[in-house]
C-alpha positions as YAML, in Angstrom:
chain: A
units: angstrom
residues:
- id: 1
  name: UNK
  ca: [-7.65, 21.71, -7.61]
- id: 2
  name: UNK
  ca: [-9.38, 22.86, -4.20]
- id: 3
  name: UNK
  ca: [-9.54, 20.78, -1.50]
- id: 4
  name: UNK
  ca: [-11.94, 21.41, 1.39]
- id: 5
  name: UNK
  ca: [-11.07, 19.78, 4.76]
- id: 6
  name: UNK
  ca: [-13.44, 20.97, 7.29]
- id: 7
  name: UNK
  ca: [-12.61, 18.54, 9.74]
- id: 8
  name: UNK
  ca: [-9.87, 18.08, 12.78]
- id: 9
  name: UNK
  ca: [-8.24, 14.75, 11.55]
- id: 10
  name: UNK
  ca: [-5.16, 13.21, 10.90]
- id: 11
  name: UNK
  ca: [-6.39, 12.40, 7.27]
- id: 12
  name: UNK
  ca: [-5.22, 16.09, 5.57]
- id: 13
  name: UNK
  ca: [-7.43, 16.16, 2.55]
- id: 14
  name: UNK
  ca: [-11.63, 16.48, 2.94]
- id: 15
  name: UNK
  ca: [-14.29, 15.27, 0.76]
- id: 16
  name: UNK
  ca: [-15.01, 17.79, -1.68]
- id: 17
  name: UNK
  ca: [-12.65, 18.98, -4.07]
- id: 18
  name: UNK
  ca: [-13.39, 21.81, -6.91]
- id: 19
  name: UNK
  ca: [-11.59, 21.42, -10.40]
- id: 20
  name: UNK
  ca: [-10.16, 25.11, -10.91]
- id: 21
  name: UNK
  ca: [-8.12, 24.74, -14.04]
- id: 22
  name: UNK
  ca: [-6.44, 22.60, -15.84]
- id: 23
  name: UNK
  ca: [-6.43, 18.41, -16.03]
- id: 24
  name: UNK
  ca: [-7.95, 16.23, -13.43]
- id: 25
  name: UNK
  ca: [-4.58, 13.90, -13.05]
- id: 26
  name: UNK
  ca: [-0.92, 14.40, -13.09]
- id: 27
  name: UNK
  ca: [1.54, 11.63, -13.98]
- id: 28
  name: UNK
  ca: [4.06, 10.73, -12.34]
- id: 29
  name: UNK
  ca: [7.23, 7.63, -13.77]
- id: 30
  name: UNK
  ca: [8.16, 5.23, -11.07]
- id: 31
  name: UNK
  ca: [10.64, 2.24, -12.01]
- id: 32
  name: UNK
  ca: [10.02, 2.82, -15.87]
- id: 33
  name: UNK
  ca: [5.75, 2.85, -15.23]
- id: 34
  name: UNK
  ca: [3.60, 6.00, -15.76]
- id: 35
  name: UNK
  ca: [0.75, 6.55, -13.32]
- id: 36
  name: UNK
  ca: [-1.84, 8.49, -13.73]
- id: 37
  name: UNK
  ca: [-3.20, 10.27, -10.53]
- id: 38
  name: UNK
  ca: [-6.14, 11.94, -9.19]
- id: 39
  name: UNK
  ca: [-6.10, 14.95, -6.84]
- id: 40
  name: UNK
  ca: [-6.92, 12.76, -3.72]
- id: 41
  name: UNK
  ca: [-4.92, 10.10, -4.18]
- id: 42
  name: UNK
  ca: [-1.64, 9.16, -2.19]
- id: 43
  name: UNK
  ca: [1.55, 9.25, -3.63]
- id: 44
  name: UNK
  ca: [5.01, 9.41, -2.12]
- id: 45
  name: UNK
  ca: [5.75, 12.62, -2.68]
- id: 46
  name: UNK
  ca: [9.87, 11.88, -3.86]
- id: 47
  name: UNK
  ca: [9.85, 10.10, -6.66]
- id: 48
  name: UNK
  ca: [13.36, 9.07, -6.92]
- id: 49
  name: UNK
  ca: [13.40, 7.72, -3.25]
- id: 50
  name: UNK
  ca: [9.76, 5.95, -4.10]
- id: 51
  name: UNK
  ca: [12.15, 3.86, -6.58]
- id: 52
  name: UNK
  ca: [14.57, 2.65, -3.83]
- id: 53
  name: UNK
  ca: [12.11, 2.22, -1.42]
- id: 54
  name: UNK
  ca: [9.12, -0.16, -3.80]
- id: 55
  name: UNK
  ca: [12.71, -1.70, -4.82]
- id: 56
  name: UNK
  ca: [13.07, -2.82, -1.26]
- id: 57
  name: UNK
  ca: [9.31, -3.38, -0.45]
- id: 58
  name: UNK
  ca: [9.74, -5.94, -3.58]
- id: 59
  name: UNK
  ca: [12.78, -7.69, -2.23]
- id: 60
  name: UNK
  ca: [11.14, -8.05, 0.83]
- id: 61
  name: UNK
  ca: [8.18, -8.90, -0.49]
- id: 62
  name: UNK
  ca: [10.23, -12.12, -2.79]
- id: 63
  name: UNK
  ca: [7.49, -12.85, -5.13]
- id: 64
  name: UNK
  ca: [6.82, -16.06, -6.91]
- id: 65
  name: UNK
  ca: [5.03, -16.74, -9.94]
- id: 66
  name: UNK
  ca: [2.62, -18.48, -7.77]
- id: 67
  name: UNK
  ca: [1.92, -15.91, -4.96]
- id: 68
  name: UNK
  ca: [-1.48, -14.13, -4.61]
- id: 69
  name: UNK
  ca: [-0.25, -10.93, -2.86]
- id: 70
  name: UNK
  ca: [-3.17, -8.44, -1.28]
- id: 71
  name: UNK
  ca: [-1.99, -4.71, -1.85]
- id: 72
  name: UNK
  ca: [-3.62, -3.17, 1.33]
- id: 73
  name: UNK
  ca: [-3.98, 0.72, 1.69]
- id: 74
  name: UNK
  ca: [-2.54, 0.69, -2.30]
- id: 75
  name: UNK
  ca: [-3.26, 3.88, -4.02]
- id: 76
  name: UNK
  ca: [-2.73, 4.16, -7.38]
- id: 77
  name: UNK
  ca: [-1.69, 1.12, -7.46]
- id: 78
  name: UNK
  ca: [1.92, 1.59, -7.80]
- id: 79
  name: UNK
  ca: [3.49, -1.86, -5.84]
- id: 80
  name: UNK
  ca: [0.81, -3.80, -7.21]
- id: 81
  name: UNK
  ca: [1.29, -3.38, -10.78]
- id: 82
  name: UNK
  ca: [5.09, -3.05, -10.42]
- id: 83
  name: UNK
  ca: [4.69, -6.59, -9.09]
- id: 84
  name: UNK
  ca: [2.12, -7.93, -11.26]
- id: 85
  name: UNK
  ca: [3.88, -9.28, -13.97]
- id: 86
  name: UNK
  ca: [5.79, -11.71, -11.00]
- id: 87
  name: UNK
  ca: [2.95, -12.94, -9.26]
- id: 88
  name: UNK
  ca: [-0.13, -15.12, -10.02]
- id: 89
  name: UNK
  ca: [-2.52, -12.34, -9.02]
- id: 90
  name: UNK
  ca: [-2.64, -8.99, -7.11]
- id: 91
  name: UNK
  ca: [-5.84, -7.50, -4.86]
- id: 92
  name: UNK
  ca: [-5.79, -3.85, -3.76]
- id: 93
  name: UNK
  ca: [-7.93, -1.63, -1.67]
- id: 94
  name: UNK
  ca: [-8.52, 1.84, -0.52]
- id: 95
  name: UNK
  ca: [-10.65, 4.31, 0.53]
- id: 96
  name: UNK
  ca: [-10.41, 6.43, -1.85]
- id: 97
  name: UNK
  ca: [-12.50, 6.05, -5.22]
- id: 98
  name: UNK
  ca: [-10.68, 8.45, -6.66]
- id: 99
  name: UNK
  ca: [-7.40, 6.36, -6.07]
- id: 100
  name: UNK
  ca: [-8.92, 2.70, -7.37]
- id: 101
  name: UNK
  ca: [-10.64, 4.44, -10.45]
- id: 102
  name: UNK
  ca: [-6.49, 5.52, -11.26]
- id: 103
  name: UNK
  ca: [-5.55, 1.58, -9.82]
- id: 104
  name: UNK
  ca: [-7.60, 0.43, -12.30]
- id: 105
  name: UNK
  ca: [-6.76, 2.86, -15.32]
- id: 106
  name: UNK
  ca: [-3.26, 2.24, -14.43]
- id: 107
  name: UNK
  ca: [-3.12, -1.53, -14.50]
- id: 108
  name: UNK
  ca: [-5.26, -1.42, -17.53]
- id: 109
  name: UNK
  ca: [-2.72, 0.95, -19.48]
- id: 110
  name: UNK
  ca: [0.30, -2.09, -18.72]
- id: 111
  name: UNK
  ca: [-1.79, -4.71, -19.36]
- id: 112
  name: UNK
  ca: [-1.94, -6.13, -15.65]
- id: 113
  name: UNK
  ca: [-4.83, -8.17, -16.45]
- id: 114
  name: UNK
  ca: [-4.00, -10.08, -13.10]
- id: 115
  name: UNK
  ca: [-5.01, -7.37, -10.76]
- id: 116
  name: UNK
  ca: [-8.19, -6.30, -9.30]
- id: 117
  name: UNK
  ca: [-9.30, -3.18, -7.33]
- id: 118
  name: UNK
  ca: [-11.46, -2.33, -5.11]
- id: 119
  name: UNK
  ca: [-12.46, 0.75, -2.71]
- id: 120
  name: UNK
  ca: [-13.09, -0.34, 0.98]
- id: 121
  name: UNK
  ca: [-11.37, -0.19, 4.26]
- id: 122
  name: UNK
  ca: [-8.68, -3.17, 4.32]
- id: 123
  name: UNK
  ca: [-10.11, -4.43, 7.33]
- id: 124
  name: UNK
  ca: [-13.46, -5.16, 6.33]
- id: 125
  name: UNK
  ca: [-12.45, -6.04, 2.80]
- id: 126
  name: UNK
  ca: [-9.90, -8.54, 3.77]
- id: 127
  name: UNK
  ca: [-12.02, -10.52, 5.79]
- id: 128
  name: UNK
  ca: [-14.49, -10.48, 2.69]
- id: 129
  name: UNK
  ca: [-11.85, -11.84, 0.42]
- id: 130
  name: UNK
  ca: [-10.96, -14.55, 2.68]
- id: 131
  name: UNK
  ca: [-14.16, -15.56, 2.92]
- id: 132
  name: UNK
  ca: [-14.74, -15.71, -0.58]
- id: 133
  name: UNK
  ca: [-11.34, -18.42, -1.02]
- id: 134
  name: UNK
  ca: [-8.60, -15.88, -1.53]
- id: 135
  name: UNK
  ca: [-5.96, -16.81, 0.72]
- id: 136
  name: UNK
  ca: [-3.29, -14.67, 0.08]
- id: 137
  name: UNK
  ca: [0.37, -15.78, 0.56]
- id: 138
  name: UNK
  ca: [1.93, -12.53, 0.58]
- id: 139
  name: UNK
  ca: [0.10, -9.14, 2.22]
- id: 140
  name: UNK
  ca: [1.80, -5.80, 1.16]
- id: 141
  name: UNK
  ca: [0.87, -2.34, 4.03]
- id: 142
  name: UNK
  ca: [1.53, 0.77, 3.70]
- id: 143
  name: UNK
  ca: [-0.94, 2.54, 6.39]
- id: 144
  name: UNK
  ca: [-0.94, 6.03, 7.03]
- id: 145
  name: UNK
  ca: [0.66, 7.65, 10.63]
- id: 146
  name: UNK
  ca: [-1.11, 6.47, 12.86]
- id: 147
  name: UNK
  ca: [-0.86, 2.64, 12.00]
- id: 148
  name: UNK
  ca: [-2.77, 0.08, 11.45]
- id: 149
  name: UNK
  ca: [-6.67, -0.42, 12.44]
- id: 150
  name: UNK
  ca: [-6.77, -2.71, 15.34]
- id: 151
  name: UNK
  ca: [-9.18, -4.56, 13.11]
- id: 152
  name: UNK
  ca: [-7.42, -5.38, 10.39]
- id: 153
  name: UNK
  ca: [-4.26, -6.52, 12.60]
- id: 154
  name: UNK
  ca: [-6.12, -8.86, 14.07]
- id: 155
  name: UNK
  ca: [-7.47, -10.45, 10.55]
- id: 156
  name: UNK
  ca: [-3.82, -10.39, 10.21]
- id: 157
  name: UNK
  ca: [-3.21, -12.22, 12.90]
- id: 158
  name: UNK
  ca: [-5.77, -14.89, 12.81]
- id: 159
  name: UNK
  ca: [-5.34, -15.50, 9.02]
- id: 160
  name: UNK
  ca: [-1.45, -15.28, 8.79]
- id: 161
  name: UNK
  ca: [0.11, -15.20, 5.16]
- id: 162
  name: UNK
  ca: [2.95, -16.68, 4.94]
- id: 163
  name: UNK
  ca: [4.96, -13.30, 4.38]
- id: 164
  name: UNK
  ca: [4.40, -9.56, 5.37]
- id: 165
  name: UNK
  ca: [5.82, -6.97, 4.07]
- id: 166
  name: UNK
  ca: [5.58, -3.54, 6.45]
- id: 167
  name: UNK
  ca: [6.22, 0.19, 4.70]
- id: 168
  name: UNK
  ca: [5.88, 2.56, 7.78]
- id: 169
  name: UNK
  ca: [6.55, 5.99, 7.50]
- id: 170
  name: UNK
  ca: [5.85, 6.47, 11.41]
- id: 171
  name: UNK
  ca: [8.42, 4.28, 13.24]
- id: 172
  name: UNK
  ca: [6.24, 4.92, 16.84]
- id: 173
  name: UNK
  ca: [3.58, 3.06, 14.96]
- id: 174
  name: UNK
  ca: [5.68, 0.16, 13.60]
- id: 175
  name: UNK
  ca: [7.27, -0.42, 16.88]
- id: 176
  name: UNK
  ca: [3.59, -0.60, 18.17]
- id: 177
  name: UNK
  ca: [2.26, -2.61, 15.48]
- id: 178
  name: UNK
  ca: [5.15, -5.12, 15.98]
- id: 179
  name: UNK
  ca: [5.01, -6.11, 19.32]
- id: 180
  name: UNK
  ca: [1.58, -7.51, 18.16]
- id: 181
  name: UNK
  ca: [2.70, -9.07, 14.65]
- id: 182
  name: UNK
  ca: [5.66, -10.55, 16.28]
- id: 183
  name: UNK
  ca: [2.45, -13.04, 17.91]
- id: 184
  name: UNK
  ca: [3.05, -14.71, 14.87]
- id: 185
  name: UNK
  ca: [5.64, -13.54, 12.43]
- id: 186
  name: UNK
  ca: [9.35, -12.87, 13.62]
- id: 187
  name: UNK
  ca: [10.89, -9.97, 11.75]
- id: 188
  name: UNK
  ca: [13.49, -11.03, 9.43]
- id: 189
  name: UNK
  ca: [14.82, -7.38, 8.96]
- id: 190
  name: UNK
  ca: [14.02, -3.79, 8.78]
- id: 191
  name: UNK
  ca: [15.54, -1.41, 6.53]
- id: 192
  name: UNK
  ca: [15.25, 2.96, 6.53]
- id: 193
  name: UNK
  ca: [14.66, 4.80, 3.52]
- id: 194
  name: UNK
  ca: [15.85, 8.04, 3.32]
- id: 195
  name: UNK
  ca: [12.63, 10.04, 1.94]
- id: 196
  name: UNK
  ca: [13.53, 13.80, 3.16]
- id: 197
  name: UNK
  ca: [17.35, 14.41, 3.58]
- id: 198
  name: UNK
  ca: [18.06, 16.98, 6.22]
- id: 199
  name: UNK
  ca: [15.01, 16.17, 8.21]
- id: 200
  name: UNK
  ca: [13.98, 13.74, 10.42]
- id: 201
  name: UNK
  ca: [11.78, 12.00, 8.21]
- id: 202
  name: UNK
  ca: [12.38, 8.27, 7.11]
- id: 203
  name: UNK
  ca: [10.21, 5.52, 5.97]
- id: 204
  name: UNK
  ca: [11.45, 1.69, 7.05]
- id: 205
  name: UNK
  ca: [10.61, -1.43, 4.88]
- id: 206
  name: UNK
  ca: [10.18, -4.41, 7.63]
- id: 207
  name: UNK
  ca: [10.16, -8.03, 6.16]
- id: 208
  name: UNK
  ca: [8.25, -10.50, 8.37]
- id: 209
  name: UNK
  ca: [7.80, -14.16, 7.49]
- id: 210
  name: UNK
  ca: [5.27, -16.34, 9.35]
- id: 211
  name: UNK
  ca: [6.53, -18.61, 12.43]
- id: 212
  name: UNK
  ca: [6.89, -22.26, 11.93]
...
């Protein structure tokens, strides 16, 4: 695959991308589950560490068989279907078509018939989903650098679920982020994954639970 990114932005890949050679997806096994993935889709990029660190997003998360749990910023759908079999449904967005087309092939391959996918910024299609009755009590984010959109913090905000579960992999940003959540949540823990031994890269798992 070739990418073109003809663009100054934080967001590395562009729009267009050529097929060279070869097959449009890879796969990749996470916690016993094959996903299939596109060329512009996000995936942690250390599989072994993604294990430990959806393990801890999970027991963060502490899902019930009654939860509906939005998947914000969700890719292929990885913590979404490794949840789905706990939960009473799963919603997932992204930007990406590329990555909800895999989402979708993915949950359909397990049999997550309690998941649904769809591509649109998290902050506009949150709101939407409220709206439409889907009141979440569990929201899973995984944003990119630079954090989340003002936006969709403050749907977060004014429509609190009863538990958030944070993956940052830019601790600047979290600290940020949390000196807004903590409004309304308090922050039960955090807890560092090691993604990148010998550098200075980590991504932290924060657990917040909506104030009384």
């Amino acid at each position: 695959m070739q990418n073109i990114q003809n663009e100054k932005t934080s967001v590395v890949m562009g729009e267009e991308t050529i097929h060279l050679w070869g097959e449009h997806q890879i796969e990749e096994k996470i916690n016993q589950v094959t996903f299939r993935l596109s060329s512009r889709a996000f995936f942690q990029l250390n599989p072994k560490q993604t294990e430990i660190l959806y393990g801890e997003a999970i027991k963060a998360l502490d899902p019930l068989p009654s939860d509906k749990i939005i998947d914000a910023y969700c890719g292929v759908g990885t913590i979404g279907i490794s949840i789905a079999r706990k939960v009473k449904e799963v919603r997932g967005m992204d930007t990406i078509p590329q990555a909800i087309e895999d989402a979708k092939q993915n949950a359909k391959k397990v049999n997550a018939t309690n998941t649904y996918y769809e591509v649109g910024n998290a902050e506009k299609l949150l709101p939407k989903w409220l709206e439409q009755g889907f009141i979440p009590d569990g929201i899973i984010v995984d944003p990119p650098r630079v954090g989340l959109d003002k936006k969709l913090l403050q749907t977060i905000l004014n429509f609190p679920p009863k538990k958030l579960v944070y993956i940052s992999c830019n601790v600047s940003t979290l600290a940020r982020d949390l000196v807004s959540l903590t409004k309304v949540f308090k922050v039960d823990y955090l807890q560092s994954i090691d993604m990148f031994p010998q550098t200075a890269r980590c991504e932290v798992v924060a657990k917040l639970t909506r104030k009384k």
